[in-house]
Legacy VTK file of the C-alpha trace (Angstrom):
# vtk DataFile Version 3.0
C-alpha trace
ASCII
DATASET POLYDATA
POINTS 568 float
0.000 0.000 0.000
0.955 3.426 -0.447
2.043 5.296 2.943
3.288 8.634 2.096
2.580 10.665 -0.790
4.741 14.102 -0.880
4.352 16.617 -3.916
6.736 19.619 -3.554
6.391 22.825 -6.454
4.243 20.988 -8.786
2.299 22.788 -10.662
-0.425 24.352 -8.142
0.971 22.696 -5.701
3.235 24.426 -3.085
3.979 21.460 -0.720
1.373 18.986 -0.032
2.522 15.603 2.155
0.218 12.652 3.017
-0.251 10.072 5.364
-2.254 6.830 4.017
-4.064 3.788 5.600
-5.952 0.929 4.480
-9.217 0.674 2.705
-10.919 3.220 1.019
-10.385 6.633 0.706
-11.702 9.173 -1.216
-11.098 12.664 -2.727
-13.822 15.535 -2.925
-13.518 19.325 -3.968
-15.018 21.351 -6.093
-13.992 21.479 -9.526
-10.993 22.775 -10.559
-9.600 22.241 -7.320
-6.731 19.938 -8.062
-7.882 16.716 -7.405
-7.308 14.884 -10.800
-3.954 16.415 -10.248
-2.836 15.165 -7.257
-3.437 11.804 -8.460
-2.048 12.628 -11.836
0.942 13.137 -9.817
0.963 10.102 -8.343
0.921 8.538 -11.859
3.843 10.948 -12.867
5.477 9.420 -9.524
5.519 5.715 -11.695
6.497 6.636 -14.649
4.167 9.068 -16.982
5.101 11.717 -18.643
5.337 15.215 -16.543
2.542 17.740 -17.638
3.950 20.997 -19.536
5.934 23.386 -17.509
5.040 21.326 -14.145
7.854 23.993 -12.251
6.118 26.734 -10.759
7.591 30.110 -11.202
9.299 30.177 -7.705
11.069 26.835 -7.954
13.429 25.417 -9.581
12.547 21.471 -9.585
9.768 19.518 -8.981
9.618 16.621 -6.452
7.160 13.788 -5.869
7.861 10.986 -3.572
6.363 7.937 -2.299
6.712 5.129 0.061
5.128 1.712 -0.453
4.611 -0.414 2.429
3.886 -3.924 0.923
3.548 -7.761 2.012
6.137 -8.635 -0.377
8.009 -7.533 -3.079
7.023 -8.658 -6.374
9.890 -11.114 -8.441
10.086 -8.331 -11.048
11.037 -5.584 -8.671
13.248 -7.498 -6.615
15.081 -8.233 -9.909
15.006 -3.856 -10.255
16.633 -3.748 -6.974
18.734 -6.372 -7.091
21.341 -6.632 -3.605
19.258 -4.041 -2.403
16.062 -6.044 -2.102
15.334 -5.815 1.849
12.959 -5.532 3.502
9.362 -4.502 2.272
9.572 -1.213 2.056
9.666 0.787 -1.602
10.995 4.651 -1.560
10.388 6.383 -4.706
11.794 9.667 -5.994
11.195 11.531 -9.261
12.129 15.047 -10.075
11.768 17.504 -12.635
13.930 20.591 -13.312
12.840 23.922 -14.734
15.355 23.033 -17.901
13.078 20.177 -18.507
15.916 17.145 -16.882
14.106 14.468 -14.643
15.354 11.404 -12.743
13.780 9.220 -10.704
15.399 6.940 -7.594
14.118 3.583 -5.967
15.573 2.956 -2.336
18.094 6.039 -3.346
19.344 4.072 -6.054
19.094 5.989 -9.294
16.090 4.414 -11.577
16.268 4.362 -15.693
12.945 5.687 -16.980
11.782 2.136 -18.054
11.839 0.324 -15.012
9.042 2.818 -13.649
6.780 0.812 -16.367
7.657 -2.185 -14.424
7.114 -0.183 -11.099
3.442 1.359 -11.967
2.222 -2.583 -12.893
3.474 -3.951 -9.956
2.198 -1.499 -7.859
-0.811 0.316 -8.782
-4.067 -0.060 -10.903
-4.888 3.004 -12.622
-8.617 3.760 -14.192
-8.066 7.690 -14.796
-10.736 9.961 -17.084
-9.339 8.842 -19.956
-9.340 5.511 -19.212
-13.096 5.435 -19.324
-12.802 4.843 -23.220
-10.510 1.987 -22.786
-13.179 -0.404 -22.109
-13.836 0.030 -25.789
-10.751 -0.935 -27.097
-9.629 -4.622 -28.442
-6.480 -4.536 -26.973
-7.032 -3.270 -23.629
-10.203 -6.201 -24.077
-7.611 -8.767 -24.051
-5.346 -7.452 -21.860
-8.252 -7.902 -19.520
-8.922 -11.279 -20.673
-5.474 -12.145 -20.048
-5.395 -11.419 -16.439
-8.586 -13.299 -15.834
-6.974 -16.213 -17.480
-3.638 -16.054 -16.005
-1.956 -15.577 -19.491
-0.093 -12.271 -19.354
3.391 -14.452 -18.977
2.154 -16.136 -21.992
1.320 -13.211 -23.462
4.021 -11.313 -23.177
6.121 -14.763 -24.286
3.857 -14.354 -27.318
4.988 -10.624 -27.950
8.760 -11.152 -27.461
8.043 -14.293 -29.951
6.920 -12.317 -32.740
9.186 -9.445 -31.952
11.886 -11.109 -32.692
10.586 -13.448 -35.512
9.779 -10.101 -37.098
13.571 -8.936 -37.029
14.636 -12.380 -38.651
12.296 -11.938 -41.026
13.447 -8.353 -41.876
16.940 -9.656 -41.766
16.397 -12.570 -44.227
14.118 -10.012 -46.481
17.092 -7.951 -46.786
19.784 -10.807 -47.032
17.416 -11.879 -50.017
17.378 -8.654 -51.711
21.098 -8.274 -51.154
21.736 -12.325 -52.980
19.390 -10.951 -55.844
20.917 -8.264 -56.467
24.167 -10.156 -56.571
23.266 -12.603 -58.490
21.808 -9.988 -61.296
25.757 -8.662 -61.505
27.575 -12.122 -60.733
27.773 -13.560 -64.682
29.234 -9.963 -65.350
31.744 -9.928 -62.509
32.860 -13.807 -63.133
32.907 -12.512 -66.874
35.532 -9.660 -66.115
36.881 -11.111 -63.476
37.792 -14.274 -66.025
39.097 -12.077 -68.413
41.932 -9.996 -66.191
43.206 -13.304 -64.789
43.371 -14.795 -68.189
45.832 -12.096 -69.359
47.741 -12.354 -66.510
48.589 -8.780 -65.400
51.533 -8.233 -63.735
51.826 -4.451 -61.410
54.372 -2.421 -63.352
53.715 -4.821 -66.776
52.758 -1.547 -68.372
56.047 0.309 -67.725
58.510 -2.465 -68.579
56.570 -3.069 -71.540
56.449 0.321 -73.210
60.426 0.642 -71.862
61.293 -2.990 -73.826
59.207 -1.985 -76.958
61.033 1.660 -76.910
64.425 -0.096 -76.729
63.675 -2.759 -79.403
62.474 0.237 -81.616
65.427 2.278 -81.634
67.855 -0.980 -81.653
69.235 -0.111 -84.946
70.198 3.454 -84.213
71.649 2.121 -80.891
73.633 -0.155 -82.462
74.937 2.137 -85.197
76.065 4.445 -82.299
77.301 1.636 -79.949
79.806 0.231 -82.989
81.134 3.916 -83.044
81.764 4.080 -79.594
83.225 0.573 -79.822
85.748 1.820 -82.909
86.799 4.848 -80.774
87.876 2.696 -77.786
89.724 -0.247 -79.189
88.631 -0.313 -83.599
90.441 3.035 -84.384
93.657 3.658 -85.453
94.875 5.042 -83.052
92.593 3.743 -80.761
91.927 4.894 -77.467
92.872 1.260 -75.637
95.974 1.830 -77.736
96.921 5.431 -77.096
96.209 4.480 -73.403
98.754 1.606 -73.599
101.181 3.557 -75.629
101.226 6.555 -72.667
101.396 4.045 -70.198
104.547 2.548 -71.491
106.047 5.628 -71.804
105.569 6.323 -68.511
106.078 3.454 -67.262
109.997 3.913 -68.812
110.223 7.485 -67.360
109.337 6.170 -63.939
112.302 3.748 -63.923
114.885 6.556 -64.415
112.825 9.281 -62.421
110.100 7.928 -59.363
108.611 11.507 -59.665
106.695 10.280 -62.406
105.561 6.566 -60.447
101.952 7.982 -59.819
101.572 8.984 -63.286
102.665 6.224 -64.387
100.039 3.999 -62.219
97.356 6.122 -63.004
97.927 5.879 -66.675
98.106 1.839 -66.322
94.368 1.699 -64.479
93.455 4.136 -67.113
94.425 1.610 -69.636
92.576 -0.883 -67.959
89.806 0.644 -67.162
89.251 1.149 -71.182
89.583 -2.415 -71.712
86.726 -3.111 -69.531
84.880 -0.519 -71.089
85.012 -1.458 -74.483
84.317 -4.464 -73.687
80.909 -3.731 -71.815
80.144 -2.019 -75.100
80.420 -4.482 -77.157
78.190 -6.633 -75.100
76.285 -4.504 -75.161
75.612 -4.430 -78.858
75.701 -8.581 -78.577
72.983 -8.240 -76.619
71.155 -5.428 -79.242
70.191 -8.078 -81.282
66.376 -9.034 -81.699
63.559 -10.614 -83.651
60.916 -9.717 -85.362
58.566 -11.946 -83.918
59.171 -10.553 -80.263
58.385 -6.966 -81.437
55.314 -8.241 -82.926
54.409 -10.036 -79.862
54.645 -6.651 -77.244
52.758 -4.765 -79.734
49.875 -7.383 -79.916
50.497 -7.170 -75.943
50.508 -3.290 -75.645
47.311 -3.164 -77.935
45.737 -5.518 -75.370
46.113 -3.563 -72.548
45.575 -0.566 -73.820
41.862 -1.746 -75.241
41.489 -3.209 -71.166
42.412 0.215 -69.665
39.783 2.039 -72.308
36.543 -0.050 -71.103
37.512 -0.371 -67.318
39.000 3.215 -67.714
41.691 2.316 -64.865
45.394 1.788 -65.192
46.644 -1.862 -65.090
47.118 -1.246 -61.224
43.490 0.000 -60.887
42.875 -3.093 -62.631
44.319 -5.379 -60.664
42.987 -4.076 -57.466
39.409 -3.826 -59.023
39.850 -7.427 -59.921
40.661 -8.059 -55.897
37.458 -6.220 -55.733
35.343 -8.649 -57.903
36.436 -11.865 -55.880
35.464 -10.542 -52.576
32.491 -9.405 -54.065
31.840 -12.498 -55.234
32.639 -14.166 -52.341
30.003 -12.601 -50.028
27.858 -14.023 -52.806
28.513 -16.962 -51.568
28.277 -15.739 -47.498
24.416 -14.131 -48.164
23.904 -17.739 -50.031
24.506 -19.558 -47.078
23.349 -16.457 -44.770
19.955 -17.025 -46.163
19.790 -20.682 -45.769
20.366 -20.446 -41.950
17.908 -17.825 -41.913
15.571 -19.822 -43.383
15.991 -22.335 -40.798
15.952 -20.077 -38.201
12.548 -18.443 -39.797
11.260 -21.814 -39.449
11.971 -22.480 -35.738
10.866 -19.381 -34.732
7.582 -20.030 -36.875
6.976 -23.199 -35.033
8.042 -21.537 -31.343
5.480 -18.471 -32.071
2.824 -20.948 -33.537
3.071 -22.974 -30.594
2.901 -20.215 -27.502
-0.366 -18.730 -29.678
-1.610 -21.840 -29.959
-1.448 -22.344 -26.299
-1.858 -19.047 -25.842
-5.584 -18.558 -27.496
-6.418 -22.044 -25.444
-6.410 -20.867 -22.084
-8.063 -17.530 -23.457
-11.109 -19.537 -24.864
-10.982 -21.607 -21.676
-11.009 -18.604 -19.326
-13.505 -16.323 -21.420
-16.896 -17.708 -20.817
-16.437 -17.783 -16.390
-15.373 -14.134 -16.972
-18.243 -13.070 -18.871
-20.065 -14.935 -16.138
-18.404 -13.120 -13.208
-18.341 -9.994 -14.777
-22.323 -10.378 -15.459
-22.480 -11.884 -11.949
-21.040 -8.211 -10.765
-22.923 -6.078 -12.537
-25.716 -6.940 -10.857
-24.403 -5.320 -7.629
-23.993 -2.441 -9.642
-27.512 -1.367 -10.459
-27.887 -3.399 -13.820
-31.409 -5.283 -13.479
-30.746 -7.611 -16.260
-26.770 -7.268 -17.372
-25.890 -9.942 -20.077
-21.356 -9.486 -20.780
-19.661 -11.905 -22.981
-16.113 -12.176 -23.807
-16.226 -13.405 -27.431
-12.553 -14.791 -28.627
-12.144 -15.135 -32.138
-9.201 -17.106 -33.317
-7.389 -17.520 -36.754
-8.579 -21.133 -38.024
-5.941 -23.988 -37.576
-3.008 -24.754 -39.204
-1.975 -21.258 -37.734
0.116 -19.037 -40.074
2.729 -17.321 -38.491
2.229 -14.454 -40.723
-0.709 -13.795 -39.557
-0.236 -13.916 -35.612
0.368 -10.489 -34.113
2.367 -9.338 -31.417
-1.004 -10.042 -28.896
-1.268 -13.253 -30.541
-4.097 -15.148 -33.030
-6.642 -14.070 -31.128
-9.086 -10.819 -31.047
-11.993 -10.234 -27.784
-14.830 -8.477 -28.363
-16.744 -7.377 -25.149
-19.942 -7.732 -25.932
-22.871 -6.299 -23.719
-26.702 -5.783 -23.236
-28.445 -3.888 -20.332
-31.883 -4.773 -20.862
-33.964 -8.022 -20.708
-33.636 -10.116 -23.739
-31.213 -7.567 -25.396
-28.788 -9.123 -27.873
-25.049 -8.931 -26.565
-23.652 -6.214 -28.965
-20.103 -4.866 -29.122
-20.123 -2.517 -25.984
-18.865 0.134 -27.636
-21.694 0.553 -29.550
-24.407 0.615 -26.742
-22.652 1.372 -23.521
-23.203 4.727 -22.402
-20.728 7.019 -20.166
-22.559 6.236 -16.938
-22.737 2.172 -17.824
-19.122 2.085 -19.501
-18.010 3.518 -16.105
-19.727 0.644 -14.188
-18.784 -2.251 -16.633
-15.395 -1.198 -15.879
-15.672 -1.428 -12.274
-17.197 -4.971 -12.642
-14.067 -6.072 -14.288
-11.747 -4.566 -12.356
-13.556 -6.114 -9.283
-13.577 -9.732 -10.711
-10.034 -8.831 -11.828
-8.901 -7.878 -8.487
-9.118 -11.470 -6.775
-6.576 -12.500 -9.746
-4.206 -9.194 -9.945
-3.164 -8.393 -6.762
-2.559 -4.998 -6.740
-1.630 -2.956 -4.019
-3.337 -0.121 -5.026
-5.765 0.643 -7.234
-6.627 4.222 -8.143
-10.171 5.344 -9.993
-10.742 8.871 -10.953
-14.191 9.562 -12.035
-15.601 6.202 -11.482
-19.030 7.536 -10.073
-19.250 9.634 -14.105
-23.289 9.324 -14.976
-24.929 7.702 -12.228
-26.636 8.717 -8.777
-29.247 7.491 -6.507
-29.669 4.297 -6.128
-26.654 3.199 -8.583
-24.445 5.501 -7.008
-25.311 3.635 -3.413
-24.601 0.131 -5.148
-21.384 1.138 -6.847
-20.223 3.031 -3.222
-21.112 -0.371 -1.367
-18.899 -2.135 -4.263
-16.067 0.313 -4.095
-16.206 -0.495 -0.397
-16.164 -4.202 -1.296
-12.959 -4.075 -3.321
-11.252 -1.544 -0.651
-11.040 -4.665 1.725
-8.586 -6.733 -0.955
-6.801 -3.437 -1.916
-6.232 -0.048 -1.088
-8.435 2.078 -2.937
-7.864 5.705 -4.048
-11.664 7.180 -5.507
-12.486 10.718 -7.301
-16.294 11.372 -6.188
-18.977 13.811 -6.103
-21.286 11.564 -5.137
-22.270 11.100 -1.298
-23.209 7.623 -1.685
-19.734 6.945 -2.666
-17.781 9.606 -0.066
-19.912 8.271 3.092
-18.836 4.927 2.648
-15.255 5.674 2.508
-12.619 4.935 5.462
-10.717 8.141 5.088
-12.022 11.363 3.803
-8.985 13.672 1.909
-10.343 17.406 0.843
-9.290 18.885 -1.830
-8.836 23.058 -1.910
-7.660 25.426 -4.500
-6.938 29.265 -2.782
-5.175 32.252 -3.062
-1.721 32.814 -1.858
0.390 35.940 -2.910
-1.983 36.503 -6.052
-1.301 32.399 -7.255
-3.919 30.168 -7.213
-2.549 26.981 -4.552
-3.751 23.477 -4.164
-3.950 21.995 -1.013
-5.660 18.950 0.653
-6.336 17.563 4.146
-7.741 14.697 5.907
-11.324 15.253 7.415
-11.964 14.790 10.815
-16.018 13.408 11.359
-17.696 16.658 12.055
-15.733 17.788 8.598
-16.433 15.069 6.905
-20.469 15.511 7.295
-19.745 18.923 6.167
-18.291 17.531 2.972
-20.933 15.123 2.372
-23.346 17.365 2.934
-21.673 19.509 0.144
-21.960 17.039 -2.189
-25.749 16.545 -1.457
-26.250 20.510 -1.448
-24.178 22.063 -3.392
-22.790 25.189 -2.363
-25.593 26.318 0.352
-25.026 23.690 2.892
-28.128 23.571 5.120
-29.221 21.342 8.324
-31.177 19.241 6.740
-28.070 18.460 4.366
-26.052 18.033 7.236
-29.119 15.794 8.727
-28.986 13.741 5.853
-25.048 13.469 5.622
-24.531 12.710 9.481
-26.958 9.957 9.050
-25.503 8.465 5.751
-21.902 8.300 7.785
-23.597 6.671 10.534
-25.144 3.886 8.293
-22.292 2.672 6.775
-20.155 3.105 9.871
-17.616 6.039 9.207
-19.073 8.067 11.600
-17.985 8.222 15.750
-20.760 11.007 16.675
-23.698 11.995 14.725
-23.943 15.740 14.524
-27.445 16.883 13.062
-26.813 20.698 12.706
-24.266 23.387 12.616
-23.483 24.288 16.129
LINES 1 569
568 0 1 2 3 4 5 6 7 8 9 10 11 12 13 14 15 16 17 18 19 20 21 22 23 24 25 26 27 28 29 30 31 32 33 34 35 36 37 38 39 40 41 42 43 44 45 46 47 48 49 50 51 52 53 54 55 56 57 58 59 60 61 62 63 64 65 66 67 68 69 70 71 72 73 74 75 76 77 78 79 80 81 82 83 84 85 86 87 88 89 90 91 92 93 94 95 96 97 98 99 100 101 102 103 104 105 106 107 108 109 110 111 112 113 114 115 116 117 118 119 120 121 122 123 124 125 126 127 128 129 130 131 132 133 134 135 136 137 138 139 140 141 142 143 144 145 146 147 148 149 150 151 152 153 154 155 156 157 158 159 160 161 162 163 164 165 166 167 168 169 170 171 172 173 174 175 176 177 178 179 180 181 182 183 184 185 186 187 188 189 190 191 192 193 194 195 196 197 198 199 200 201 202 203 204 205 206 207 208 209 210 211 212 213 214 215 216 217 218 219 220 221 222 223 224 225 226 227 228 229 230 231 232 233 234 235 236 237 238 239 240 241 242 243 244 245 246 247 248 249 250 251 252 253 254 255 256 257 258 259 260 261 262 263 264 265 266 267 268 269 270 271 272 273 274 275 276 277 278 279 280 281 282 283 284 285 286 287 288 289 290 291 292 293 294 295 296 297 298 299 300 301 302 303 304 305 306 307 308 309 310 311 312 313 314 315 316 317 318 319 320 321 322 323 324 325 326 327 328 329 330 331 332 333 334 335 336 337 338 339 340 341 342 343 344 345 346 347 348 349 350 351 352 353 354 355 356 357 358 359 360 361 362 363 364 365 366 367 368 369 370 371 372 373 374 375 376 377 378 379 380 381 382 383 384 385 386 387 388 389 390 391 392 393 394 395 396 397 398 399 400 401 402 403 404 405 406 407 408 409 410 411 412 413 414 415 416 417 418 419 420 421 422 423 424 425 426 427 428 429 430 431 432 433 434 435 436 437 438 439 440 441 442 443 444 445 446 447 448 449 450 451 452 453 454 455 456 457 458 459 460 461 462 463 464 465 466 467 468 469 470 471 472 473 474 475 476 477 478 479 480 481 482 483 484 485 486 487 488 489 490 491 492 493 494 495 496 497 498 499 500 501 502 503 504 505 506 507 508 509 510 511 512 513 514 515 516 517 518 519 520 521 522 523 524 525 526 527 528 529 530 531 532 533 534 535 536 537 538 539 540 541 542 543 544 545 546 547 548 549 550 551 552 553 554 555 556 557 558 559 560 561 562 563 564 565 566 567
């Protein structure tokens, strides 16, 4: 249950902190007055979205906090709390700053925004204004029909099923589009791919290719120029190899009679040598000047090859190459999406038969469940001013062999509430014959046969009294009064068949405080509380005979210590 409720600079509210008990308690005020708001705090307090600008001008953050006092703590939030999980005891912090930033804390730990989700369904049952229309939707339908039955594990088994079914399926969608796609340029890419490794390009072929065909070109004129060289050095007469032997001689003779002349001498003699060597690297070099035809020919063909290669790929025999690198990965991962696909297949398949299976079971236990809720739920009604209710749960199911591709995320099934007020009335989709006043009391029939299976410990109902009074309104306050002793019960009434029969009585004010409107709220004390009740049967000009009738309505259903019959 929830013990403490504290709301701190939010938006009317200037500081407002709470003390809670057991059973049923219920908030009056006029209208306007902030009560919708203190329990829309409450809601922000587990995880919904702060209103706009919630900061008041004079603050700079908003806090709400609350402390739940429960018999145990639920599996999923001792897995939120982890080491911390002593004790029974729940301390929750959010806060919002004026630049928009909010955090939120459970047991001063800090708490990511999506673990209040797990928080609010743990905790507390929320039927707010808008909530009214719910009744009317298929989803919220089953969601109902799945606590009844037991089956939200199941269901929510069901929803990771297809979840993630749906992102193989994606995945193997786009492997397959990747393969075709592929295999549309493959026969072009082996084609080309073929082709370069059938020439056998070499990096650098180019270069030493156009440098051999440029030598074997000018060969003659090479040689021609070589053989003069050649006759200088050693052909001529004189010769330079001869000249250079000659002067060494000579010197050679001087340097016996005179050693001033010795280096000369030397130097002349590896002169001479040197030369030798010389001519002789020229002439093979004009050995090796000699050619064929046929090898000209043959780097021409070559060089015509290569050049027609670089026009169509438009790359250099290096781009070439590396393109060609480029083809066999590419062709390669061909083969990687091939296989990619085939385990994805498989994997389709699996999770095909795992989704088809939890549906399956799934939609059992709904259709098992669905007729003793509609019975229970009619059962309730009655209690709740309906003379001759008739409520069905009707569970429509795809026909068998199910087709994964048709199961959703809430599985193969679809509910329909289906509802008739009146004596021999047909059943009809409630959404087309409830009105405000009914929808509002349907609800509370299913939330009361829900209660015995969802345990929650609180459960929070803001407008649930919307179209009814008189005798209704007395049934519906003796139900609300009903469910208050399985679960603490939060009500929005301004009905006094509803407020007498409520264990604690919280006022709600809106006044005046430095020129800004302020919300506050206290708990009534009994000669208060027949004031407020006598409000509500009144209006605004309370009078004794209000007060009469108020005193006497807290007396009747027990809420009342002293019976005060006028305004002392």
């Amino acid at each position: 249950m929830l013990r403490r409720l504290l709301i701190e600079n939010y938006l009317l509210v200037r500081r407002i902190e709470l003390e809670f008990a057991d059973g049923l308690t219920v908030l009056t005020g006029e209208t306007g007055a902030g009560k919708s708001m203190l329990l829309g705090a409450l809601d922000v307090l587990l995880g919904e979205r702060f209103p706009r600008n919630p900061v008041p001008e004079h603050a700079e953050r908003s806090v709400i906090e609350g402390e739940f006092d429960l018999p145990e703590l639920p599996l999923n939030v001792k897995t939120l709390l982890g080491e911390s999980a002593k004790g029974r005891q729940l301390f929750l912090r959010r806060e919002i700053t004026r630049q928009g930033r909010s955090r939120s804390w459970l047991n001063d730990h800090p708490l990511p925004q999506e673990a209040l989700q797990t928080l609010r369904e743990a905790l507390v049952d929320f039927h707010g204004q808008r909530e009214h229309q719910s009744l009317f939707k298929p989803a919220c339908q089953l969601d109902y029909v799945d606590v009844y039955a037991g089956t939200r594990i199941i269901a929510q088994n069901v929803a990771v099923l297809f979840a993630s079914r749906l992102e193989k399926k994606r995945e193997l969608e786009k492997t397959k589009a990747a393969w075709t796609a592929h295999q549309k340029d493959r026969a072009l890419l082996e084609y080309q791919l073929e082709e370069i490794e059938r020439l056998g390009l070499k990096a650098g072929e180019e270069d030493a290719l156009e440098a051999r065909l440029t030598k074997l070109e000018s060969a003659e004129k090479l040689a021609l120029e070589a053989s003069r060289l050649l006759g200088l050095l050693s052909e001529a007469d004189p010769s330079l190899v001869a000249q250079s032997g000659q002067a060494k001689v000579i010197a050679g003779g001087i340097s016996k009679t005179d050693r001033d002349l010795s280096p000369v001498a030397e130097e002349l003699s590896s002169i001479s040598s040197r030369l030798k060597d010389i001519a002789e690297q020229v002439r093979h070099y004009i050995d090796g000047l000699s050619f064929d035809d046929a090898e000209l020919v043959r780097l021409r063909e070559r060089r015509s090859i290569l050049w027609e290669l670089r026009r169509r790929h438009g790359l250099a025999v290096e781009q070439i190459l590396a393109r060609a690198d480029d083809f066999k990965r590419t062709l390669e991962t061909g083969k990687d999406l091939e296989s990619r696909c085939a385990a994805l297949e498989k994997e389709m398949r699996n999770a095909d038969d795992q989704l088809i299976a939890a549906a399956r079971e799934l939609s059992g236990k709904r259709r098992a469940s669905a007729e003793s809720f509609g019975v229970q739920v009619t059962e309730t009604m009655k209690s709740l001013g309906f003379t001759h209710p008739q409520f069905l749960a009707s569970v429509e199911t795809l026909p068998e062999p199910f087709d994964a591709d048709r199961i959703q995320e809430e599985g193969a099934d679809r509910v329909d509430f289906l509802f008739s007020a009146n004596l021999g009335g047909k059943p009809v989709p409630i959404a087309e014959t409830a009105s405000g006043g009914e929808s509002s009391r349907v609800t509370l029939a299913i939330k009361t046969v829900l209660s015995e299976k969802a345990k929650y410990p609180l459960m929070v109902y803001d407008e649930i009294d919307l179209g009814i009074s008189g005798r209704v309104a007395d049934q519906v306050g003796k139900a609300l009064a009903l469910l208050a002793r399985r679960h603490q019960l939060f009500v929005i009434t301004h009905l006094p068949q509803i407020a007498s029969r409520a264990d604690h009585h919280l006022a709600v004010y809106k006044t005046t405080r430095e020129s800004h409107a302020e919300t506050t709220a206290q708990f009534l004390e009994d000669n208060e509380r027949v004031e407020a009740v006598a409000a509500l049967i009144a209006g605004a000009k309370v009078t004794d005979k209000s007060l009469a009738s108020a005193g006497e309505l807290l007396r009747q259903n027990g809420k009342l210590k002293t019976l005060s019959g006028s305004r002392g």
